[in-house]
N, C-alpha and C positions, 0 to 999 in steps of 0.2 A: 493917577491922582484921585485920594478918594473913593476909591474902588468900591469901599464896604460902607459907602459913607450915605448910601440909601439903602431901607431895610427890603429885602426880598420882597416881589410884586407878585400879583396870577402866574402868568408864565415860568416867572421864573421857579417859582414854588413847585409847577407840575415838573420843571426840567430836575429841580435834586428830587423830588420825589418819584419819577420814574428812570431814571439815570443811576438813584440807589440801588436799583432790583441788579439782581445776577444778568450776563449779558444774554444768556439764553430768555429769561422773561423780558426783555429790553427788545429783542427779534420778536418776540412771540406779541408781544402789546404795541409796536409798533406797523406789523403786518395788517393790525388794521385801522390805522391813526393814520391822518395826512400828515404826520411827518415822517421820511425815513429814521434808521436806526443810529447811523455813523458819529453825529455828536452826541446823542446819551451815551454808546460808549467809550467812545472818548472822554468827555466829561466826569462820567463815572468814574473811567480806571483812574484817572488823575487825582479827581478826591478824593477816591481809595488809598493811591498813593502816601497821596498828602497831608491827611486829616489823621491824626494822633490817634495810635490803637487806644481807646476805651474812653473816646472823648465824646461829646452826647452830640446827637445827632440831629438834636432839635437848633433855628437859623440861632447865628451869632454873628458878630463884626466879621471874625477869621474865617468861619464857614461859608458867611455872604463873598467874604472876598477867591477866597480859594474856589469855589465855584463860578465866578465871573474871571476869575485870570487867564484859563483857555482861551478866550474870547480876546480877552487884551495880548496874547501872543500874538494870535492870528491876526489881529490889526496891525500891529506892527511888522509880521511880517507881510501882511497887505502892500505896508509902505516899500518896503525894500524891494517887492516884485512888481510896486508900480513903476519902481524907478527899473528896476532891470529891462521890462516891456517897455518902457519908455526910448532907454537909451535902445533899445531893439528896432524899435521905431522911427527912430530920426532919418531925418533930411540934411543933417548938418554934421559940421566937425565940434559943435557945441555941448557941452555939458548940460546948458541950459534949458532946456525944456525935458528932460527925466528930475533935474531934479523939481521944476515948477511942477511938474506933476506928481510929484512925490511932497511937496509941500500942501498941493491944495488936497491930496488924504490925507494929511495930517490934520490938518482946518477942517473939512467937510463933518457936517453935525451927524451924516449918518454914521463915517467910520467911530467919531468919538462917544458916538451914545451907543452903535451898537459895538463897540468893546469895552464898553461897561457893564451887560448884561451876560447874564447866565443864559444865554438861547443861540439858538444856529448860526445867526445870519450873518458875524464876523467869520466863522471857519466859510461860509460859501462864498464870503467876498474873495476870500486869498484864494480859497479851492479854483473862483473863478479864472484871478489874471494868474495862477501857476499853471492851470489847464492852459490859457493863452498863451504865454511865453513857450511852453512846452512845444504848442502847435506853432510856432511861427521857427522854432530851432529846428522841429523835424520839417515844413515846406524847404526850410534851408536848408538842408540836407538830408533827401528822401530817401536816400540809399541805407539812410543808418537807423534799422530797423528798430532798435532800442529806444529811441527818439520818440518813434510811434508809441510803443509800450509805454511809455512814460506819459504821451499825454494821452494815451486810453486808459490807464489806474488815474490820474488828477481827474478826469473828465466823471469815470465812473464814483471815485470818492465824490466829487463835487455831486453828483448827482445822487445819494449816497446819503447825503448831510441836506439837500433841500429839492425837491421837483422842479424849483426852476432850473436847475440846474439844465433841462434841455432846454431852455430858453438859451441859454450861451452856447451850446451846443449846435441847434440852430443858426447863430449866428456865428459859430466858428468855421458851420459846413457854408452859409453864404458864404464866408470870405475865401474860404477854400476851392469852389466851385467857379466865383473871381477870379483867384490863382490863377488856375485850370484852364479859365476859358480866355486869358490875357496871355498864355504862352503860346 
């Protein structure tokens, strides 16, 4: 709702301005920028994609919104892997509490503001609980080495798209090492 309905801010200005460049200058300008490279190019190819050969490049309603829509995917599907990690999570035979928690990201001011904006911090949300579900499906079944590979590409995308990214990593090897030390 609204998407294009505030005009382009600082950040988000620097995000279609360096996100425009070829993805080779995109690696090369990020190499020494505190952000990683993974949503400029993502972002980029998308508005490549999307934005009309020989249409101007200077912000508009449709260019504002098409550069914040990546963002509004990744909330949404934020939602759906909250609920997936949720229902992963229970204690019960209830539906009820994945989907409460899939409700209150829907509600929560940071998922809805930041999948409004043109910048990272919706791809690290989902990056995050997709790396999570990932590692809770491989503890559930260690044998199945593909399971691992899956939440080491999420882990590393995630880390990839923002430095916190080993913050959750961190606290995925705590819970992991809990695991470990409860068997």
């Amino acid at each position: 709702h609204a998407l294009a309905g505030d005009s382009f801010w600082g950040d988000e200005i620097l995000t279609a301005s360096f996100a425009s460049r070829s993805p080779a200058e995109v690696i090369d300008w990020t190499a020494e920028d505190i952000h990683p490279p993974l949503y400029y190019l993502l972002a980029g190819g998308f508005t490549r994609l999307t934005i009309p050969l020989g249409a101007s490049q200077s912000p508009d309603p449709v260019s504002d919104w098409l550069w914040r829509f990546p963002s509004t995917i990744a909330v949404v599907l934020s939602v759906a892997l909250t609920y997936q990690l949720a229902l992963a999570l229970k204690m019960q035979d209830s539906y009820s509490v994945p989907l409460f928690a899939a409700l209150l990201l829907c509600l929560a001011p940071v998922g809805l503001r930041y999948g409004q904006e043109a910048r990272m911090h919706a791809l690290f949300m989902c990056l995050s609980v997709l790396s999570t579900c990932l590692l809770l499906q491989a503890v559930r079944r260690p044998q199945a080495w593909w399971r691992w590979l899956a939440f080491s590409l999420a882990t590393a995308a995630n880390i990839y798209t923002m430095y916190f990214g080993f913050l959750i990593l961190a606290g995925q090897t705590g819970f992991l090492v809990g695991t470990l030390a409860a068997t």
